[in-house]
C-alpha positions as CSV (number, residue, x, y, z in Angstrom):
1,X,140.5,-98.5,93.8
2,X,137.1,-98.1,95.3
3,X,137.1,-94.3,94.4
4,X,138.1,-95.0,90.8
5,X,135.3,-97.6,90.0
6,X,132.7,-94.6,91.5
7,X,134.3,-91.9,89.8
8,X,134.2,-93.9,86.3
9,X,130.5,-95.1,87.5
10,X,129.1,-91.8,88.1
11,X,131.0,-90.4,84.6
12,X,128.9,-93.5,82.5
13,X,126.1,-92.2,80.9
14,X,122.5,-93.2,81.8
15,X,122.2,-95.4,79.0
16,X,125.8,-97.8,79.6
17,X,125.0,-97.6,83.6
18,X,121.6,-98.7,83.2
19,X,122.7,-101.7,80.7
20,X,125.7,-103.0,82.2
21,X,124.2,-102.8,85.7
22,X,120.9,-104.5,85.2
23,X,122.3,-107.5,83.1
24,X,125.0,-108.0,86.2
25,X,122.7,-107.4,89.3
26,X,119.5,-109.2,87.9
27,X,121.8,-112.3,87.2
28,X,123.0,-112.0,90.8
29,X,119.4,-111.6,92.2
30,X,118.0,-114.2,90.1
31,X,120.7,-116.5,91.8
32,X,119.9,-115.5,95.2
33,X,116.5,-115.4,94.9
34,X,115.9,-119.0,93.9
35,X,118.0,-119.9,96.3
36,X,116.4,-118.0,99.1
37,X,112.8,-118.8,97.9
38,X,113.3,-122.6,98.4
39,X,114.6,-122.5,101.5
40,X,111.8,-120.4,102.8
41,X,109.4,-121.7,101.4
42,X,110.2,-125.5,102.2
43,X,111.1,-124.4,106.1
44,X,107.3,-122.6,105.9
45,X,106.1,-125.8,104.7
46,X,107.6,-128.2,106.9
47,X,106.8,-125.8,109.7
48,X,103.1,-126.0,108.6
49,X,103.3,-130.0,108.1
50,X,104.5,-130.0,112.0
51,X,101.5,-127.7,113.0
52,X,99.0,-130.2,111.0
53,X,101.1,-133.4,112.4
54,X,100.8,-132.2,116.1
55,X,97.2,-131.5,115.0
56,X,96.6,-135.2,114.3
57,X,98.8,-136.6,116.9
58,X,96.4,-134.4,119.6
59,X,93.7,-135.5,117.7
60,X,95.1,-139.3,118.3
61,X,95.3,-138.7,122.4
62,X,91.8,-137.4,122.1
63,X,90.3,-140.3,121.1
64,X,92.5,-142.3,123.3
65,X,91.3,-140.3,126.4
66,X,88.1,-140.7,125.6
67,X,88.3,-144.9,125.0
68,X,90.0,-145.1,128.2
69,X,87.7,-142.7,130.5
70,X,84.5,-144.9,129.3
71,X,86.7,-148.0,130.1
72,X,87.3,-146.9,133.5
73,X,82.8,-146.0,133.5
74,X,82.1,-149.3,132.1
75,X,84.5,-150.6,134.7
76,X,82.7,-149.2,137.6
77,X,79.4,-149.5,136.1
78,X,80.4,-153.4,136.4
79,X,82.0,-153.5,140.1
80,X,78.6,-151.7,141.4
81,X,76.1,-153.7,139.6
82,X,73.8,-155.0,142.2
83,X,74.0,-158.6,140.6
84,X,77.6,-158.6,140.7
85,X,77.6,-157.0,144.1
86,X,75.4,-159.5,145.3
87,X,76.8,-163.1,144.5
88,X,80.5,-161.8,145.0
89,X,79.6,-160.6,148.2
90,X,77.4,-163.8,149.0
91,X,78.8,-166.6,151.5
92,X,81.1,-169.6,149.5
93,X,78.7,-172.2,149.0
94,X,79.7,-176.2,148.1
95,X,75.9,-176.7,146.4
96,X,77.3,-177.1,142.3
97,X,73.6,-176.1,141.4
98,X,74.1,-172.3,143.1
99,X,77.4,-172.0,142.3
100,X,76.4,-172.6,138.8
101,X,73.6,-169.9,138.8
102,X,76.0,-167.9,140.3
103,X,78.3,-167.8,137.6
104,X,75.6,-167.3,135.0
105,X,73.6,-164.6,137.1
106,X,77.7,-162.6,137.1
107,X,78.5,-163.3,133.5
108,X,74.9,-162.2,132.0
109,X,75.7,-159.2,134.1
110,X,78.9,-158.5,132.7
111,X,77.5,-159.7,129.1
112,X,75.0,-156.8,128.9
113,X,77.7,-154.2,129.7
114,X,80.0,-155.4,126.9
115,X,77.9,-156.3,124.3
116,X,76.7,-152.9,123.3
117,X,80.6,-151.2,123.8
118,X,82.3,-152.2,120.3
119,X,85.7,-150.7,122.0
120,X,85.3,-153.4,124.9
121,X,86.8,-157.0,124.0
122,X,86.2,-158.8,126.7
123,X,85.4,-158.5,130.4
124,X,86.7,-160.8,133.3
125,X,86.4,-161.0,137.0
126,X,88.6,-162.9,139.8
127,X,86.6,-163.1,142.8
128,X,88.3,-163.4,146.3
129,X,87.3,-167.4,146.4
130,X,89.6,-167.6,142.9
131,X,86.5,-168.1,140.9
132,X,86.4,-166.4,137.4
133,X,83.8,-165.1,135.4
134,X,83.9,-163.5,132.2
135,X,81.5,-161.7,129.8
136,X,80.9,-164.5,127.3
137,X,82.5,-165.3,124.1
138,X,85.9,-166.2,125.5
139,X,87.0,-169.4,125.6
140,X,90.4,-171.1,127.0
141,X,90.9,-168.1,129.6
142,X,94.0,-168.5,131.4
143,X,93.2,-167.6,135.3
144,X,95.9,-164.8,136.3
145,X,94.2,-164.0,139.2
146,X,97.6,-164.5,141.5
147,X,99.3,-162.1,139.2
148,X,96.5,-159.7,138.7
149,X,96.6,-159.9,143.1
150,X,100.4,-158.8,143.3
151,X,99.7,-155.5,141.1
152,X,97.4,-154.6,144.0
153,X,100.1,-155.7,146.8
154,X,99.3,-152.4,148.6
155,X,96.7,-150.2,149.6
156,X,95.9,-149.0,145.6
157,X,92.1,-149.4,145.0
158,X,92.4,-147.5,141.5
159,X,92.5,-148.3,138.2
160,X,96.0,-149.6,136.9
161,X,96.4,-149.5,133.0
162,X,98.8,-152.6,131.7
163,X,100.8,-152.4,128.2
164,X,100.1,-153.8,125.0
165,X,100.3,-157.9,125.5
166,X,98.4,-161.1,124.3
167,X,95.2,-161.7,125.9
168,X,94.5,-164.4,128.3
169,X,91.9,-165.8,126.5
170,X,90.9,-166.6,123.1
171,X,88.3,-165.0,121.1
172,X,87.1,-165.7,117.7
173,X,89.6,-168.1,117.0
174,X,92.6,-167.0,118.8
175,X,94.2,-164.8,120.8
176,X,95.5,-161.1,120.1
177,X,96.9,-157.7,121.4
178,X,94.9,-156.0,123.9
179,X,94.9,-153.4,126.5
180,X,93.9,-153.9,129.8
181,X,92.5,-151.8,133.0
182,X,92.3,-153.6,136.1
183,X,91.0,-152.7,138.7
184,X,90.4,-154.0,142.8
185,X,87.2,-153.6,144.0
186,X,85.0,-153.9,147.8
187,X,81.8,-154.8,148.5
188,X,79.6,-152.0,148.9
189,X,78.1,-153.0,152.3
190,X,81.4,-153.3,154.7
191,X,84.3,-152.5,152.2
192,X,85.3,-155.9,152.2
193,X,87.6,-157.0,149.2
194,X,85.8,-158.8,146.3
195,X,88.3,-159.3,143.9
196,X,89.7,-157.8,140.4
197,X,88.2,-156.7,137.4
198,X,90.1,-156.8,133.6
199,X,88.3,-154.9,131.0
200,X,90.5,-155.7,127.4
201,X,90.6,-153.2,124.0
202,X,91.3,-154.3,121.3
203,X,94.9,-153.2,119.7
204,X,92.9,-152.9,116.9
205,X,90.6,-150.7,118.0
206,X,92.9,-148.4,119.0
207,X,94.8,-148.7,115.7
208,X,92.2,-148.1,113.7
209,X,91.8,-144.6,115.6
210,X,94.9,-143.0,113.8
211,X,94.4,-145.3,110.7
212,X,92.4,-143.4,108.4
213,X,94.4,-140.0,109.3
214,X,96.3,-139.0,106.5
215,X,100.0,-137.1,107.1
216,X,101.4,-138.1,103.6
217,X,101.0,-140.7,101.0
218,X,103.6,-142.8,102.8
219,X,103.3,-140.8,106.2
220,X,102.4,-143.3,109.3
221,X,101.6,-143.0,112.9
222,X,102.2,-145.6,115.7
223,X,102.6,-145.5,119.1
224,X,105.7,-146.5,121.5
225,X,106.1,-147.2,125.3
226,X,108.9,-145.6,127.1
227,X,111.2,-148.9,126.5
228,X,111.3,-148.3,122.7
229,X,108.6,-151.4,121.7
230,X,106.1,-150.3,119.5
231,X,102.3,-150.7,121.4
232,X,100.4,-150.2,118.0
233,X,100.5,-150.0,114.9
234,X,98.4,-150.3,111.4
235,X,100.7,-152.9,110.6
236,X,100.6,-155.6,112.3
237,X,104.1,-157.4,111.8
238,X,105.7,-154.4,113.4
239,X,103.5,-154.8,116.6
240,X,106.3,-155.2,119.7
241,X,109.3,-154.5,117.4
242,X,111.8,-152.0,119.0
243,X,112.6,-148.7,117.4
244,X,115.7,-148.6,120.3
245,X,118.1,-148.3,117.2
246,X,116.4,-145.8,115.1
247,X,117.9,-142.5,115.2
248,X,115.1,-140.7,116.1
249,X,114.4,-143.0,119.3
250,X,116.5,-140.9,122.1
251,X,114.7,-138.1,120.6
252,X,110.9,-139.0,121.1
253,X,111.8,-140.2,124.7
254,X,112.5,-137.1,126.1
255,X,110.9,-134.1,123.4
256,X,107.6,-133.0,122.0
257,X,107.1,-131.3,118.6
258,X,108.8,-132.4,115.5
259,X,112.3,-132.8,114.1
260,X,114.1,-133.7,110.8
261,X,116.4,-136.9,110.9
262,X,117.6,-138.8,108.1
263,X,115.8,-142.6,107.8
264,X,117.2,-145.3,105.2
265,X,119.4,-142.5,103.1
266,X,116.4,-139.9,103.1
267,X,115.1,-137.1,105.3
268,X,112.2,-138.0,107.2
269,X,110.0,-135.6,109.9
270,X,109.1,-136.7,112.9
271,X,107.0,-135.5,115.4
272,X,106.3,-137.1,118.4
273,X,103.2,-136.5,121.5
274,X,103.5,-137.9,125.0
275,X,100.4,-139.9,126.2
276,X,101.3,-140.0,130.2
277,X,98.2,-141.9,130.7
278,X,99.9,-144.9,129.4
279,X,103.4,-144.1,129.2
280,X,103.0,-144.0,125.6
281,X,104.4,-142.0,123.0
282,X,102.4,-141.2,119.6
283,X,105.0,-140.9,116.7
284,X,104.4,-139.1,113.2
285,X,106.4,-139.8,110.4
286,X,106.4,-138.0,107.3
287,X,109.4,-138.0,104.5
288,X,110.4,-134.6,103.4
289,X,110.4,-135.0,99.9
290,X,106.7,-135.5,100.2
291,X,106.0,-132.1,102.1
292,X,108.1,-130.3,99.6
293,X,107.0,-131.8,96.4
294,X,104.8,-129.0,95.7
295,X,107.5,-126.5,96.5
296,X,110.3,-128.4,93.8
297,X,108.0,-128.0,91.0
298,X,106.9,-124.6,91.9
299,X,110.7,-123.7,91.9
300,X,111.4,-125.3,88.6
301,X,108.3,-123.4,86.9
302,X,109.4,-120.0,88.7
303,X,112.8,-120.6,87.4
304,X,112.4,-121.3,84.0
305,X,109.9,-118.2,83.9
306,X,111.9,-115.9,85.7
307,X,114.7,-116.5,82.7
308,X,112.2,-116.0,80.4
309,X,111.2,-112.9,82.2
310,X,114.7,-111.7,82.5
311,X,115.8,-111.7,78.7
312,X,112.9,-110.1,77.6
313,X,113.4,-107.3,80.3
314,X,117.5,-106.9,79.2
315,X,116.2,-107.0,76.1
316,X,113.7,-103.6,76.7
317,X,116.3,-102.2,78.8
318,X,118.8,-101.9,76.2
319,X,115.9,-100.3,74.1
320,X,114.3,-97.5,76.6
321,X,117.0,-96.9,79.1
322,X,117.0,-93.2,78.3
323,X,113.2,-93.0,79.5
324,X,113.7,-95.7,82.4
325,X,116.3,-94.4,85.0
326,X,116.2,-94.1,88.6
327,X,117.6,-90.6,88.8
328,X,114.4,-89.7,86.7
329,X,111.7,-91.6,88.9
330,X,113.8,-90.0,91.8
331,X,113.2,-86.9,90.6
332,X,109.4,-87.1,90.1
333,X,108.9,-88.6,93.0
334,X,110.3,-85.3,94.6
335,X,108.7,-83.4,92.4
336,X,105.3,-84.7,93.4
337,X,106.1,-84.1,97.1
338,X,107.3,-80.6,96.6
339,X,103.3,-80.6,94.7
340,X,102.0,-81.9,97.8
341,X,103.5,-79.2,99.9
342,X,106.1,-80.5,100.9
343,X,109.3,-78.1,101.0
344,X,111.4,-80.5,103.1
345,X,113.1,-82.3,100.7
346,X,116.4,-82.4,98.8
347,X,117.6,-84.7,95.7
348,X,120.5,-86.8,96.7
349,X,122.2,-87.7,93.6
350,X,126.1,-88.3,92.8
351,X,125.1,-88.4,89.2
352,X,127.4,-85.7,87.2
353,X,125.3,-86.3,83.7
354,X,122.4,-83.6,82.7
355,X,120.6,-85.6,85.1
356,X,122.8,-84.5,88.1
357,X,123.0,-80.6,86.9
358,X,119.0,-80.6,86.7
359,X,118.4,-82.4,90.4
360,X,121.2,-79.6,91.9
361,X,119.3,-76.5,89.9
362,X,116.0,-78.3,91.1
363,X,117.6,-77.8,95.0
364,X,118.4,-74.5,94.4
365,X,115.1,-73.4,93.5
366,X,113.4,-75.8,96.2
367,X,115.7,-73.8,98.7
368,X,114.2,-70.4,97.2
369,X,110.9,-71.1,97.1
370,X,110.9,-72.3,101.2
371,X,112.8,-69.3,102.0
372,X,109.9,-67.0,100.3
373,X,107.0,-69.1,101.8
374,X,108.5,-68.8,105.1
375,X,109.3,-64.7,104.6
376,X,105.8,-64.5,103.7
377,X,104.7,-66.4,106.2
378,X,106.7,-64.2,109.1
379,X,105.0,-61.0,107.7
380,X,101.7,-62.4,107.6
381,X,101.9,-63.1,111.2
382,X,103.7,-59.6,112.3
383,X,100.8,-57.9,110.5
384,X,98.1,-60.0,112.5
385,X,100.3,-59.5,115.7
386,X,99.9,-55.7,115.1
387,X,96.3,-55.5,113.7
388,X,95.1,-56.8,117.2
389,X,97.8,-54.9,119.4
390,X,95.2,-52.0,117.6
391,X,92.5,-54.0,118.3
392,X,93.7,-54.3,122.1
393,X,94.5,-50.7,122.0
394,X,90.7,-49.6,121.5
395,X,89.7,-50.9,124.5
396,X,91.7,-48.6,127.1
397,X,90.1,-45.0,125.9
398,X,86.5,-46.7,126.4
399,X,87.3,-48.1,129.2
400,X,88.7,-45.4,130.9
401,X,86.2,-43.0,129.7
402,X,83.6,-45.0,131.5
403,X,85.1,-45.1,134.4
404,X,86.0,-41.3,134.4
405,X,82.1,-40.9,134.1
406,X,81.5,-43.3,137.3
407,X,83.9,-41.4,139.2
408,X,82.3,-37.3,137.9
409,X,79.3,-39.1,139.2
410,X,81.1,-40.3,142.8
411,X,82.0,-36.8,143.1
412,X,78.4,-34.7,142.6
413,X,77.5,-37.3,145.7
414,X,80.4,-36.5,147.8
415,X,81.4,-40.0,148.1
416,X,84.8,-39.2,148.0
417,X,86.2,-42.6,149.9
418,X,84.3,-44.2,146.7
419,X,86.4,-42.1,144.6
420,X,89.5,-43.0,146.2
421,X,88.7,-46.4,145.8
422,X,88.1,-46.6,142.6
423,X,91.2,-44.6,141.3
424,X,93.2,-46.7,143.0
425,X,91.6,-49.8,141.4
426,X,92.3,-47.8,138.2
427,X,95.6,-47.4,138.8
428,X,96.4,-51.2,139.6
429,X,94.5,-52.1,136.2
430,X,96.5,-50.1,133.8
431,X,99.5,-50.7,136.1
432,X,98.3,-54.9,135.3
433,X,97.8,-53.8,131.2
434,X,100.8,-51.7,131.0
435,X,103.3,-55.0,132.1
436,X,106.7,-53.4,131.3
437,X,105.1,-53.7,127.6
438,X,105.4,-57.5,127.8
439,X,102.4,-59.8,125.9
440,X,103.2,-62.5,128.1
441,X,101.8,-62.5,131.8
442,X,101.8,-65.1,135.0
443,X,98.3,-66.2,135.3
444,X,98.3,-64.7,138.5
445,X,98.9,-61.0,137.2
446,X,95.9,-61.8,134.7
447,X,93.3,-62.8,138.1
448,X,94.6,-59.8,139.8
449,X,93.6,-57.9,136.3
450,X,90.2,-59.3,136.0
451,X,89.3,-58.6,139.1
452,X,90.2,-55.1,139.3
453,X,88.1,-54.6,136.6
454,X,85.3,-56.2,138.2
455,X,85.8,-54.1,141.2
456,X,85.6,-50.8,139.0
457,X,82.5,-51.9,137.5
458,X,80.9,-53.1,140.5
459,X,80.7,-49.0,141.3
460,X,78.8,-48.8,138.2
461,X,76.5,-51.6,138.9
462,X,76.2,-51.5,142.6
463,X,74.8,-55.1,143.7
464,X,73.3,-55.8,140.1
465,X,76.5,-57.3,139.6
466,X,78.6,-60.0,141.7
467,X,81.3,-61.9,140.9
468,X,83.2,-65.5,142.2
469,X,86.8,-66.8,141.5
470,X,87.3,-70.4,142.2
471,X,91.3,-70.3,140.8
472,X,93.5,-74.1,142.2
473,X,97.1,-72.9,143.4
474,X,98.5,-75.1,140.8
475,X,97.3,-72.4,137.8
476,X,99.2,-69.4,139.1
477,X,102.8,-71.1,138.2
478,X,101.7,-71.1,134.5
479,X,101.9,-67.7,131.9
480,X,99.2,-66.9,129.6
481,X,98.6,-63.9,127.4
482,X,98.0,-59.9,128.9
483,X,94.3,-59.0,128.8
484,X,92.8,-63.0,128.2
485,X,90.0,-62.7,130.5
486,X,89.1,-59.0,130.9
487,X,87.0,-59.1,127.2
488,X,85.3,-62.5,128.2
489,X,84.1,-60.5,131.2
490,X,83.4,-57.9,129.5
491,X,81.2,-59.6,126.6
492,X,79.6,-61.2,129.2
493,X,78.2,-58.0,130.8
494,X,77.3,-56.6,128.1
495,X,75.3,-59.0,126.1
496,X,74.4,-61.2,128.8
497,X,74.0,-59.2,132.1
498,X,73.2,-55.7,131.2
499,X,69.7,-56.4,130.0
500,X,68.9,-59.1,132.9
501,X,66.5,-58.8,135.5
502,X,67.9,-59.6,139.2
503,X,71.3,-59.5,140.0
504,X,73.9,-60.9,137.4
505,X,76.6,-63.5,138.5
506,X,79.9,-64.1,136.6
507,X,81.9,-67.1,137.6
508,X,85.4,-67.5,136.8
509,X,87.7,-71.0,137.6
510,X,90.8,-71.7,136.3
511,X,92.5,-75.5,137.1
512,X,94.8,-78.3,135.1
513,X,93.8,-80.9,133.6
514,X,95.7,-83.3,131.4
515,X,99.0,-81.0,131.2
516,X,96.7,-77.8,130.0
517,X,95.2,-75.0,131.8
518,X,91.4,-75.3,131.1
519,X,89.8,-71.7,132.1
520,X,85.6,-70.9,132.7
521,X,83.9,-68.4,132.7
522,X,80.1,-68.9,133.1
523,X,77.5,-66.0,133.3
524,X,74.0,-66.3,134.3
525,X,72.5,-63.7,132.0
526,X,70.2,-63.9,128.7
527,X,72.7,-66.4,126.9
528,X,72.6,-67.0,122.9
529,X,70.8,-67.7,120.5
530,X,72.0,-71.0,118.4
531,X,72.1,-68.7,115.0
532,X,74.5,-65.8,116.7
533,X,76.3,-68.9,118.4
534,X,77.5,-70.7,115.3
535,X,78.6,-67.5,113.6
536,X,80.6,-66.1,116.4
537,X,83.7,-68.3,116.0
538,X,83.2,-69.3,112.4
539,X,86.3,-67.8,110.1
540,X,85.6,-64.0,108.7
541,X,87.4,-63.1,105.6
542,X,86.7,-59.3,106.2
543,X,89.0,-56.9,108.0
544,X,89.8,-57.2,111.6
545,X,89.0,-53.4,112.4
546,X,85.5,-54.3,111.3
547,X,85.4,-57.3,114.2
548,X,84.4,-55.6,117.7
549,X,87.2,-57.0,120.5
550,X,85.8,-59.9,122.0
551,X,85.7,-63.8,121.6
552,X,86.1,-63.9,118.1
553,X,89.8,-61.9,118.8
554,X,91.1,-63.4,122.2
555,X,89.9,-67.1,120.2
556,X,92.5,-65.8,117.5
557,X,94.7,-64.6,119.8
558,X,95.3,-67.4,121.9
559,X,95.8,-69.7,118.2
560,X,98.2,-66.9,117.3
561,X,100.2,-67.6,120.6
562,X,99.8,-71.1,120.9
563,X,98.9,-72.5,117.7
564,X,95.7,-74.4,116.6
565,X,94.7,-76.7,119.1
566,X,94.1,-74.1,121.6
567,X,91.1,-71.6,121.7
568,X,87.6,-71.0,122.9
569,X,84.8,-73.0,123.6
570,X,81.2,-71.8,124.0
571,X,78.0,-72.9,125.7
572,X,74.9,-71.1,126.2
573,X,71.3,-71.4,126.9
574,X,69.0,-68.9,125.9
575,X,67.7,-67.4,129.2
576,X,69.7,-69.4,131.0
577,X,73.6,-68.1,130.8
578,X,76.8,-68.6,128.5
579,X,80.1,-70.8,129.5
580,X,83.2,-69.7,127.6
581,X,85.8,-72.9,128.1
582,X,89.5,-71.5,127.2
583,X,92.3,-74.1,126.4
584,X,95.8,-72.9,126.8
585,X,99.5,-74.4,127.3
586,X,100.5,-75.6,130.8
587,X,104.1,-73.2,130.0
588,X,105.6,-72.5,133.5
589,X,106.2,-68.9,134.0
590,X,108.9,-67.4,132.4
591,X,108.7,-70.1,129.7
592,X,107.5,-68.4,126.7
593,X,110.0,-65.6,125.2
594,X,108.2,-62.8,123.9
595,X,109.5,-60.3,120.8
596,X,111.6,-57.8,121.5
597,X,108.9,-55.4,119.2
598,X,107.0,-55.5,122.8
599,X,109.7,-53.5,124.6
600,X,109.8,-50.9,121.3
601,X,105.8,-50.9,122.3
């Protein structure tokens, strides 16, 4: 069944499979897409509305850690005050007059502390005698001094934070919620106890910290102990209520972050932050319909444009379908590559209209036009291979010539052990160029080539010239190309040592560095001149036979063998010498196959 609905496909016309398709697919997409789009989008924005939520909630403990560190200060600051310190620390006394002044002196005390802290409500202390003393403007204060004394049953010197409750006093009419710190304090001359300090805050000051946040038009943020009871909150009637039977309330127990849970019928977020300092919880709430308003009427618009967008595009389908086709944009899309260069490519289409026919004759000629390119490219290549096997050719008759001179000239002087000498080192150099016919040497066999050579010239030039390998073991495992070093050398003597005063040095290393075989060889004659230096490797349209065999050929050679990224370097100083850096492969012996044309050579 599957194979009859492609076969009658691919038999439609571009024209029928362009309209029936698009009218059927676009519906489909359409569909999906709205779908799909909401529930991104709303997930991104309730994602983002619990990034900005923790945002405010960290916000929120911010502020509280900062109320309640300058609590604790103002605390301290009140303990240590050497008025305080003083008539706490003083003898009990029955005199009413000095008990009096002592009061006032330890109030006024606390007074000034409190009276320029707007967070601070009210201050009390319960000295060790049961006296209490308070920071003024509190009236009716209820002495909990015993019960203040079994917080600090044990050894604990340190400030204890208590819950949300009613104050013990009255102040401006009443009392109200506040938060307390207590705290046991010594004197500061023996460490004897004093008594206990409370320092109040308001509820409403701490409310009105997260008050003016806004996280939604009917978005709140309160905060609730570890039992469930609400510890503050904007609104006042819900201070103390419990939230234990609110779905969300295992939840913010024991999680940070935020999490969807239906409230009253409708989905609500809620993101909750731990506040250990007071076993608190701060609690976010947000509905959902308000974080994805935005997105519902986006939706809607997109919707009722989209079907707009739709019949107008069925409506030019149906009109230019035989311009608009995919196997056409296919096509020209490969055409353009092939334009680019690019012969790598083949049209896959199961099309058997005009449009199939022309993509498989379009194949056929791509198929041609590589196999010419790369035919081309082959002889191109053989014909470089054998214009410098000529090139490398000229070099034995002038070589040989010269050292048939050196050796007539051995002979009118007797020297006949020198003659010796240097046929044998003749006969190990050719035996070294010959090489079975083979292009590709070890890199030991090349040494062993250059410096025969040296030693043959070195009867020429007696002790104007001298010569130093410095070759690490690891090089001699790799293979390079016959005959890579021998023209360097001999470049080198010839434009840079012959016409040098003092004896001429040629240094040759060879090591391995970052998985290629780096190769120097440094001279210490006249060097060149920064105009001959930049033309010496620059490309030369003319005829190779009109190049002379040097670095411009073993610098093609070696990108002929190896490709592009290898080749010479050069460095010179006039006066001063020439380095010539070669780059080559790190190819193990044995490891690069040459033509069997080498054998026929």
């Amino acid at each position: 069944m599957k194979n009859r609905v492609l076969d009658y496909y691919y038999s439609l016309s571009v024209n029928k499979k362009i309209t029936r398709s698009f009218m059927t697919v676009l519906s489909l997409l359409l569909i999906l897409l709205s779908v799909f789009t909401y529930r991104v989008s709303s997930a991104i924005l309730i994602d983002k509305a619990i990034e900005n939520t923790e945002q405010n909630l960290r916000l929120v403990s911010e502020k509280l850690e900062i109320i309640l560190d300058n609590s604790e200060n103002y605390s301290k600051i009140a303990i240590t005050n050497n008025s305080v310190q003083r008539y706490l620390s003083a003898p009990p006394t029955s005199d009413p007059l000095e008990n009096y002044n002592r009061s006032v002196e330890v109030s006024n005390a606390l007074a000034d502390i409190v009276d320029s802290k707007t967070f601070v409500d009210g201050m009390l202390i319960y000295d060790r005698n049961g006296h209490l003393y308070d920071s003024g403007g509190l009236k009716n204060v209820r002495n909990v001094n015993d019960e203040y004394v079994r917080t600090f049953s044990g050894s604990t010197y340190g400030p204890v934070w208590k819950d949300t409750a009613k104050s013990n006093y009255e102040k401006e009419g009443g009392t109200h919620p506040v938060v307390s710190l207590l705290q046991k304090f010594n004197t500061a001359k023996d460490g004897s106890p004093l008594g206990v300090i409370q320092l109040s805050i308001d509820e409403r000051y701490i409310a009105d910290q997260y008050a003016r946040i806004n996280i939604g038009h009917s978005g709140e943020i309160f905060i609730v102990n570890k039992q469930g009871t609400i510890a503050s909150h904007s609104d006042k009637s819900r201070l103390y209520a419990s939230i234990g039977q609110e779905p969300y309330y295992s939840w913010v127990i024991g999680h940070e972050g935020g999490r969807t849970f239906s409230l009253n019928g409708e989905d609500n977020l809620v993101v909750a932050r731990t506040y250990p300092r007071l076993n608190w919880i701060i609690v976010g709430i947000v509905p959902i319909k308000e974080i994805t308003r935005d997105n519902q009427i986006l939706m809607e618009k997109t919707f009722y444009l989209s079907l707009i967008f739709v019949v107008s595009a069925i409506v030019l389908t149906i009109l230019i379908a035989r311009s608009i086709t995919r196997p056409l944009n296919q096509i020209k899309k490969t055409v353009k590559s092939v334009q680019e260069g690019n012969l790598d490519v083949w049209l896959e289409l199961k099309e058997r209209d005009e449009i199939g026919a022309l993509a498989r004759e379009f194949n056929k000629m791509v198929v041609r036009t590589k196999t010419l390119m790369e035919n081309m490219v082959e002889e191109q290549k053989k014909k470089k291979e054998y214009e410098l096997a000529v090139m490398q050719s000229q070099i034995n008759p002038h070589f040989l010539y010269n050292t048939l001179e050196s050796i007539c000239a051995l002979a009118d002087l007797k020297r006949n052990a020198d003659i010796v000498n240097i046929v044998n080192q003749l006969a190990l150099f050719y035996r070294g160029v010959l090489s079975k016919g083979s292009h590709i040497i070890s890199m030991e066999d090349e040494i062993i080539i250059t410096q025969t050579y040296l030693e043959i010239l070195k009867v020429r030039y007696g002790d104007r010239l001298d010569s130093r390998f410095e070759i690490d073991d690891n090089v001699y495992k790799y293979s390079t190309i016959k005959l890579l070093l021998q023209p360097i050398v001999e470049n080198s003597i010839n434009h840079g040592l012959r016409n040098k005063r003092g004896k001429g040095l040629i240094r040759i290393q060879a090591y391995v560095l970052d998985g290629k075989v780096r190769i120097e060889v440094s001279d210490n004659g006249t060097g060149i001149t920064p105009q001959r230096l930049r033309q010496i490797l620059k490309p030369d349209p003319g005829h190779y036979r009109t190049k002379s065999f040097g670095l411009k050929s073993t610098d093609e050679r070696i990108k002929l063998y190896f490709g592009s990224e290898y080749g010479l370097e050069i460095d010179s100083v006039p006066g001063e010498g020439t380095t010539v850096r070669m780059t080559l492969p790190a190819i193990e012996n044995g490891g690069i196959p040459h033509d069997s044309s080498d054998d026929r050579r």
